[in-house]
N, C-alpha and C positions, 0 to 999 in steps of 0.2 A: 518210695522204696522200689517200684516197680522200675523208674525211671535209673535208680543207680544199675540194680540186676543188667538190664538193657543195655545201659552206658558201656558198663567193667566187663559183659561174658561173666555174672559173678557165678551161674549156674546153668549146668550144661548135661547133656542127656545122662544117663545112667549115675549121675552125681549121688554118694552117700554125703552126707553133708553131719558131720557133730557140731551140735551148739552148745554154744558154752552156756548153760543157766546157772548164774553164780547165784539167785533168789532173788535179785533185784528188778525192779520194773522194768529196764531197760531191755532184760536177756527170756522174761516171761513177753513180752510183747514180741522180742525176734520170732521164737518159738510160735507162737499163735500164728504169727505174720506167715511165716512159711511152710504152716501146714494150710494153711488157706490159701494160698498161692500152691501148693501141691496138689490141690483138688482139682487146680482151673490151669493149670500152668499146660502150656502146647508141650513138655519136653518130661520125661520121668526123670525122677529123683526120690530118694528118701534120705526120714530124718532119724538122727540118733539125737536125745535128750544126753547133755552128759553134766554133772555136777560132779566137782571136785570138793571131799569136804576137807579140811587143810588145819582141822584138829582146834578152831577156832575154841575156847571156853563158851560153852554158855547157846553154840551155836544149833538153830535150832533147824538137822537138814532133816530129822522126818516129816519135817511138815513141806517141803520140795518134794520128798520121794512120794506124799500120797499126795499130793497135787500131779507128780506127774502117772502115778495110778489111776488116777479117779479120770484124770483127761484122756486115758488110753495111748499117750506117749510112749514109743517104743525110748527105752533110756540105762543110762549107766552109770550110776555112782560108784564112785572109787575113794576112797582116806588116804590119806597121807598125811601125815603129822610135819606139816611145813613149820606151823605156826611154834613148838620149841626151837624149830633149830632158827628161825629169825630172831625168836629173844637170846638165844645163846651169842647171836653173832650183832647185834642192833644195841648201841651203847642208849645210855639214859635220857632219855629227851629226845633221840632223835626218831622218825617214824619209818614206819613199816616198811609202807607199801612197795617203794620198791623193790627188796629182795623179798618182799613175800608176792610181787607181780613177776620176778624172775621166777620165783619156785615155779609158781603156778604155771607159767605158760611153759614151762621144760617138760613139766608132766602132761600138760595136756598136748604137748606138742607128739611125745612119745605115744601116747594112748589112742592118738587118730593112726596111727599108724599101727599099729596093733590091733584097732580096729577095723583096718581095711578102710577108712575114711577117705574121701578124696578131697574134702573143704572142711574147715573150720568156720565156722559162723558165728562173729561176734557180735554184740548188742549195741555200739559205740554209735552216736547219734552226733550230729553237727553241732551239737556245744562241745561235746568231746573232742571234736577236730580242729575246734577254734583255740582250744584251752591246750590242744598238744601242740602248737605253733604258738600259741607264743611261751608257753615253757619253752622250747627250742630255741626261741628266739634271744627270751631276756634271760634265761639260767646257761645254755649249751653253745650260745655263739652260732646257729645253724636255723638256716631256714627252709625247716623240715619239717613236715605233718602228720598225718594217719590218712594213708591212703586206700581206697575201696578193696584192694586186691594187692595182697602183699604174698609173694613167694617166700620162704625160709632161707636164710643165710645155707643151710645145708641141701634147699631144694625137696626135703621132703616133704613139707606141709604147700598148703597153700588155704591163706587166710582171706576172708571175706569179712564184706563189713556192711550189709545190704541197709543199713538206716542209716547214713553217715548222711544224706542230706535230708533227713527227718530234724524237726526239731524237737525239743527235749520236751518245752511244756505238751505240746502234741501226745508223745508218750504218755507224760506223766494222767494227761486227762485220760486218757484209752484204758492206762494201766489201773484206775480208781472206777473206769465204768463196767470195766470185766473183774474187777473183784480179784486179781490176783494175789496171792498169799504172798505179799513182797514181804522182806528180811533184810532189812539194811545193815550193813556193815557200818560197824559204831568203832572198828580198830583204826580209821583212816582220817580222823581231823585233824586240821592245821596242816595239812601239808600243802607246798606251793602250787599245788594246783586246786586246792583248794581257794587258795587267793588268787588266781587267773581267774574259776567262777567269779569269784567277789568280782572283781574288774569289770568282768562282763557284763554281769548284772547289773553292777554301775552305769556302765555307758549305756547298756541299753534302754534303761529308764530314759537317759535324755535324749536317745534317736534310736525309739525300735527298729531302727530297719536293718541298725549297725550287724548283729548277726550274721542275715543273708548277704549284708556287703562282703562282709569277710568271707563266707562259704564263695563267694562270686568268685572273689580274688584269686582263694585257691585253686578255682575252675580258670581262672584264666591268668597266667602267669607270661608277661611280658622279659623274657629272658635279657634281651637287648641291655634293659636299664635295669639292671642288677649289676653287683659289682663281682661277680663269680666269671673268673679269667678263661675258666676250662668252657662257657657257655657264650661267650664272646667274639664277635669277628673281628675283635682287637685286642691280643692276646697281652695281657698285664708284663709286667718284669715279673712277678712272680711265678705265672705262670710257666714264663718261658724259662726260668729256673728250675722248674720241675721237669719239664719236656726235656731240656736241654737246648735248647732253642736260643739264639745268641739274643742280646736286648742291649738297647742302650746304657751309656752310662748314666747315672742317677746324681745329680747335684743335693747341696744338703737339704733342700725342704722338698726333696722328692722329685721334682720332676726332670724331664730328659733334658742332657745338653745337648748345645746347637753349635757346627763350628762354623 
């Protein structure tokens, strides 16, 4: 964790920082992490706890708000009733998460600003970054991940992800030896990243090391041997269709003619 903070600039002097603790092991361990890095840390910053409760049935958020009383978390719970207006618009069989991860981050995008927040701090660990690459890859056609320090399409947030090259079981043991009051969300199975975990956890049975390969890869991206024309010092036909940039003529199984 220390090592990404370090890497990204992910925290910098007079930082207010909101974290997201949706109850999950993953955003209970951010939390802990970076008030214990706020004790020792060379640089001041403080933390806002903030839980979004999003009207879930059944959901149990006073047991978040006296976890974060009893731990002395300065913190902020807000409701919003996301969760009818997903079933209203979410047909039969199909799942959630998506428009109820759009609700969620609209409001909590708006509420750091409101709060005078300068960083959003999420709990996304290196299986989450593995599992957002290849969704990207095998569902959207793009080879795009979850990156440490993400700015806002509008510029006013700026999103942090200070465990992104933590591993997950790591988490998971830390989160079971501090006793945190986890709360799993039981609205999000079968979705396809749901089945990118399965994968994962497949291959990595037959070569643990597969994970950190992939975390690697992402750290180090050979542009050159990619077929992305805008990243190339040989600019595609396509490319130069976009630029406006003259190209050769194209015979029919694609490649240039010669006279």
């Amino acid at each position: 964790m220390g090592e990404a903070i370090h890497e990204w600039g992910l925290i910098a002097e007079g930082d207010r920082i909101l974290v997201g603790v949706s109850g999950g092991k993953d955003s209970y361990t951010l939390l802990h992490l970076l008030r214990y890095l706020k004790e020792r840390a060379p640089v001041r910053f403080d933390l806002l706890a903030f839980h979004l409760d999003q009207g879930h049935p059944g959901f149990p958020v006073e047991r978040i708000r006296e976890y974060l009383v009893r731990e002395g978390y300065p913190h902020r719970i807000v409701h919003q009733d996301t969760f009818s207006l997903v079933m209203e618009k979410i047909k039969e069989g199909d799942t959630t998460c998506s428009l109820c991860s759009r609700y969620r981050r609209a409001i909590i995008y708006n509420q750091a600003v409101e709060l005078a927040c300068t960083k959003i701090a999420l709990g996304h660990h290196r299986e989450d970054a593995i599992e957002t690459l290849l969704l990207n890859m095998f569902y959207s056609g793009q080879l795009k991940g979850m990156p440490a320090r993400l700015r806002s399409d509008d510029g006013r947030n700026t999103v942090i992800r200070p465990m992104i090259y933590v591993p997950e079981e790591e988490i998971r043991e830390f989160a079971e030896l501090k006793g945190f009051p986890v709360v799993p969300c039981t609205l999000c199975n079968g979705t396809q990243r749901d089945r990118m975990a399965r994968l994962l956890k497949e291959l990595s049975a037959e070569n643990p090391g597969l994970p950190g390969n992939l975390l690697a890869a992402m750290r180090k991206v050979v542009t050159s041997h990619l077929l992305d024309g805008q990243l190339s010092a040989f600019p595609s036909g396509r490319t130069a269709a976009r630029t406006g940039a003259p190209s050769l003529p194209q015979t029919a199984t694609g490649s240039a003619t010669s006279s």
